[in-house]
C-alpha positions in Angstrom: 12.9 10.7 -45.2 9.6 9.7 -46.7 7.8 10.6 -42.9 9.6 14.0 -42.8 8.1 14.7 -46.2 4.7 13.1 -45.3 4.6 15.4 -42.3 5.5 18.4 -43.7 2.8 17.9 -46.6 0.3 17.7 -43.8 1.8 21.0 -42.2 1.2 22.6 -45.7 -2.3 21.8 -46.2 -3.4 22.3 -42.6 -2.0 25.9 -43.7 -3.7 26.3 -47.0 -7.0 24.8 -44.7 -6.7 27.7 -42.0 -6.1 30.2 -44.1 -9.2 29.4 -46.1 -11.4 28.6 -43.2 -10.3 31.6 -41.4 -12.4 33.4 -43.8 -15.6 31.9 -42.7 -15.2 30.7 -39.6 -12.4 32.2 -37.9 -12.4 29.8 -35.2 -12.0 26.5 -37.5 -9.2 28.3 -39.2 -7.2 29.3 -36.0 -7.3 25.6 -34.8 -6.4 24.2 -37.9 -3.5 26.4 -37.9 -2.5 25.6 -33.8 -3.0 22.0 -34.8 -0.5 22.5 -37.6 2.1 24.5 -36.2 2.0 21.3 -33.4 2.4 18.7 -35.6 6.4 17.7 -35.7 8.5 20.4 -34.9 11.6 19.7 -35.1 11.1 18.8 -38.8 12.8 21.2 -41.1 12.5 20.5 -44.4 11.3 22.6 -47.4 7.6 21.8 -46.5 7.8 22.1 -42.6 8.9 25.8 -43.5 6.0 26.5 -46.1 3.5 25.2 -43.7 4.7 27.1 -40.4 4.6 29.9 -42.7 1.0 29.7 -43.9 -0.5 28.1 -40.6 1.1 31.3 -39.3 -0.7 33.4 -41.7 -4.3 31.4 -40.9 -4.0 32.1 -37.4 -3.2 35.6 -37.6 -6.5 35.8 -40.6 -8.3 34.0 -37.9 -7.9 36.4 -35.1 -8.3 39.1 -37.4 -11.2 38.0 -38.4 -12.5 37.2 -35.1 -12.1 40.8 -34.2 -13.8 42.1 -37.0 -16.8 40.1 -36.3 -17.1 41.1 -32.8 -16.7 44.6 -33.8 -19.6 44.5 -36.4 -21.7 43.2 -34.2 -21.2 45.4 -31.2 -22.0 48.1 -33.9 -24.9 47.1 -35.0 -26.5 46.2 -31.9 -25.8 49.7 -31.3 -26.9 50.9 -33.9 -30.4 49.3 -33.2 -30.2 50.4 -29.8 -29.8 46.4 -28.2 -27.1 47.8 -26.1 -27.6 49.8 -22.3 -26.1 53.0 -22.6 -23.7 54.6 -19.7 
């Protein structure tokens, strides 16, 4: 009982750490949140759910984020003209 609980406190703050870091680095925050949804699956107590949940949540921040970046920066090396045109 006391590992389940251990391990599904780790899954919920690997969660709370991807979301976070998917803010800055989107990268950091979608491995955290891989990492997390790994760690002990078949677990499922009240923890293990919170933290699939939020790992969830970073990884999907992550990408988001990730997407967002590369957008920005396509547009504004466009804008100043680093890009070849068609």
């Amino acid at each position: 009982m006391e590992i389940d609980n251990f391990f599904g406190t780790g899954k919920y703050v690997l969660g709370i750490l991807s979301i976070i870091s998917a803010l800055f680095n989107p990268l950091q925050g979608i491995v955290l949140g891989l990492f997390g949804l790994i760690i002990e699956r078949d677990l499922k107590n009240d923890y293990t759910k919170k933290g699939n949940f939020l790992n969830k949540i970073g990884i999907v921040i992550g990408v988001i984020a990730w997407i967002l970046g590369v957008v920005l920066l396509k547009t504004v090396a466009n804008s100043q003209g680093l890009l070849p045109t068609a």
